[in-house]
C-alpha positions as CSV (number, residue, x, y, z in Angstrom):
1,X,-0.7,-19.1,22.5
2,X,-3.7,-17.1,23.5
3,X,-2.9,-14.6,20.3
4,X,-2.3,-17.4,18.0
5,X,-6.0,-18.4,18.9
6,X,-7.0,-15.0,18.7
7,X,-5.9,-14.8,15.0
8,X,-7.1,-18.0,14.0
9,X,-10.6,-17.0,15.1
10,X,-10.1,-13.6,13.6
11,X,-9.0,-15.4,10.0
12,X,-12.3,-17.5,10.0
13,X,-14.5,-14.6,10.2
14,X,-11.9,-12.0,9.2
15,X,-13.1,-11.0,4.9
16,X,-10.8,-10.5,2.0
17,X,-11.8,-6.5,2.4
18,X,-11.3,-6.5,5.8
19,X,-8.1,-8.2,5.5
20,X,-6.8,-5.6,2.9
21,X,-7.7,-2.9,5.1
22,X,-5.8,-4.6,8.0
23,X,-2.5,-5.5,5.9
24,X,-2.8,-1.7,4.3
25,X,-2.7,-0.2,7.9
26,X,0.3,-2.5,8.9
27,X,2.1,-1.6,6.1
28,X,1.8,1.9,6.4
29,X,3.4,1.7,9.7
30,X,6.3,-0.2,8.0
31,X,6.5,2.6,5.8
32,X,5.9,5.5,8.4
33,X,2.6,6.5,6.1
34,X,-0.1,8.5,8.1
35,X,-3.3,7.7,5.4
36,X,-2.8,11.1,4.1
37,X,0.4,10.0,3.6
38,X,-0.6,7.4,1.7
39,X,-2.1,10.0,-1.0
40,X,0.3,12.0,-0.8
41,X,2.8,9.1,-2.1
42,X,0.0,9.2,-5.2
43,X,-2.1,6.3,-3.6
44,X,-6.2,6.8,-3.2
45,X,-7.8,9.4,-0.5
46,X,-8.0,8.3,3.1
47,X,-11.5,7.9,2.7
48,X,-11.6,5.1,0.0
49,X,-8.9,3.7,2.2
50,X,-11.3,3.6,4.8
51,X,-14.5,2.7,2.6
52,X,-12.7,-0.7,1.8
53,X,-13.1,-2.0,5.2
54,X,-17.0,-3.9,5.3
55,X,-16.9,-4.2,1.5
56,X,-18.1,-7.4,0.4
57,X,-18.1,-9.1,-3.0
58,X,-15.4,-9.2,-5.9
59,X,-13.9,-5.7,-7.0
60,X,-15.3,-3.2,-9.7
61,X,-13.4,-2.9,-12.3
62,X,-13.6,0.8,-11.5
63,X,-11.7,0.2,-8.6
64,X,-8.5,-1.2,-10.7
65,X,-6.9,2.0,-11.1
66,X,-7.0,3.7,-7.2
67,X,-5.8,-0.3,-6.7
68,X,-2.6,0.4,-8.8
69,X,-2.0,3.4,-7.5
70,X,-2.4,2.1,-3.6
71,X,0.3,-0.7,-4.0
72,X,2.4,1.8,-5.8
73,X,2.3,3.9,-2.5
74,X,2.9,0.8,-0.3
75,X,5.5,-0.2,-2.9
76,X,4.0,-3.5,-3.0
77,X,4.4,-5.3,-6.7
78,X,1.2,-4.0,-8.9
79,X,-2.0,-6.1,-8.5
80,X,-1.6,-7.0,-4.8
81,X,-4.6,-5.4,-3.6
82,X,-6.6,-6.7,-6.3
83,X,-5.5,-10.0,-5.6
84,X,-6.1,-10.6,-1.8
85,X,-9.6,-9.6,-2.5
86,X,-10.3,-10.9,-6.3
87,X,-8.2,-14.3,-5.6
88,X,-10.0,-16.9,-3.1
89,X,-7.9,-18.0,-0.1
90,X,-10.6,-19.6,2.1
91,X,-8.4,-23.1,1.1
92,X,-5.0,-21.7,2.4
93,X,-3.8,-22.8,6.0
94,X,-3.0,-20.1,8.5
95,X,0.4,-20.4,8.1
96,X,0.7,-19.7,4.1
97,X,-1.9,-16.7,5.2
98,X,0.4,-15.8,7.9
99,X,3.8,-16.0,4.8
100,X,1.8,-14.2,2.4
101,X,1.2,-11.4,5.0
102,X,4.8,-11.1,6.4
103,X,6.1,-10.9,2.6
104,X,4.0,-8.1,1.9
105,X,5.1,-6.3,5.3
106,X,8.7,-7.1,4.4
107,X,8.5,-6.6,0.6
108,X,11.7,-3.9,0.5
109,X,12.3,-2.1,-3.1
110,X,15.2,0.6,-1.6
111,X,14.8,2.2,-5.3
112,X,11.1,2.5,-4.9
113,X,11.5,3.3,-0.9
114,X,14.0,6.3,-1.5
115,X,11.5,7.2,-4.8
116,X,8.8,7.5,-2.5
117,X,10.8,9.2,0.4
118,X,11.6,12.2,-2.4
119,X,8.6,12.6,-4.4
120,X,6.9,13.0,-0.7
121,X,9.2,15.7,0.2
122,X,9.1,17.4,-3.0
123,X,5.4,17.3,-3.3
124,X,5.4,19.2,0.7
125,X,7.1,21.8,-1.0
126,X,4.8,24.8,-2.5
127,X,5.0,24.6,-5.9
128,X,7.1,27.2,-7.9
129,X,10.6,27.4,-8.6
130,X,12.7,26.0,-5.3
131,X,10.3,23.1,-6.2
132,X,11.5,23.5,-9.6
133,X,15.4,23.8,-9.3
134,X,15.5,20.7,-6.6
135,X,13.4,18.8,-9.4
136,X,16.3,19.4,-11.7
137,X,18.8,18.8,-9.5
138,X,17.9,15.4,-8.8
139,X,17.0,14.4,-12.5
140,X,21.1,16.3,-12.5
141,X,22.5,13.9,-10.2
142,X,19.8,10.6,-11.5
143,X,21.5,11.4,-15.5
144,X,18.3,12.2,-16.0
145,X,17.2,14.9,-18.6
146,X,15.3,17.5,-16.2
């Protein structure tokens, strides 16, 4: 009970850009991201990441594309970041908060995992021609023109 108060307080003061931050690091565990990871996986640096937290006010439209490309490394559905901070949610109860945030931890697309999974490997490998042959290999086995 004593956590469920904890979080409660925490939701009242907690703000849509700290929020983000806090679902980005829990999902990143789900995945088994480090936030280099998450760059790696084509997602922003760890340090706009890390700038998000103690932003206030809507987002920049400059800030749409690293946005895209941070749900696409969290393999979340495409304008999820921009919506917990753009939408308002200061109406919904804790519980839909609480729903909305277990979706998003749970949100499984095995196509998109495994995607990730490979293009992170390959990327760890120098490239050159290994690079290149496993690269054609895959787009081999996919039916997929290399």
């Amino acid at each position: 009970m004593t956590s469920l108060a904890v979080r409660n307080t925490s939701a009242m003061t907690e703000t849509p850009w700290d929020r983000l931050h806090r679902l980005i690091e829990r999902r990143r565990k789900v995945l088994g991201l480090t936030l280099e990871g998450i760059q790696v996986a084509g997602g922003p640096s760890p340090r706009w990441v890390q700038k998000l937290r103690g932003m206030s006010g809507p987002p920049s439209d400059r800030m749409r594309r690293p946005m895209r490309k941070l749900d696409a490394a969290l393999v979340w559905p495409e304008g999820t970041s921009w919506g917990l901070v753009a939408e308002d949610r200061s109406a919904w109860s804790e519980m839909v908060l609480t729903d909305e945030e277990e979706q998003l931890m749970e949100a499984v697309d095995e196509a998109a995992e495994f995607g990730l999974a490979v293009t992170m490997r390959l990327r760890a490998i120098p490239a050159g021609a290994e690079r290149d042959d496993l690269m054609r290999q895959i787009a081999s086995l996919l039916g997929m023109e290399p």
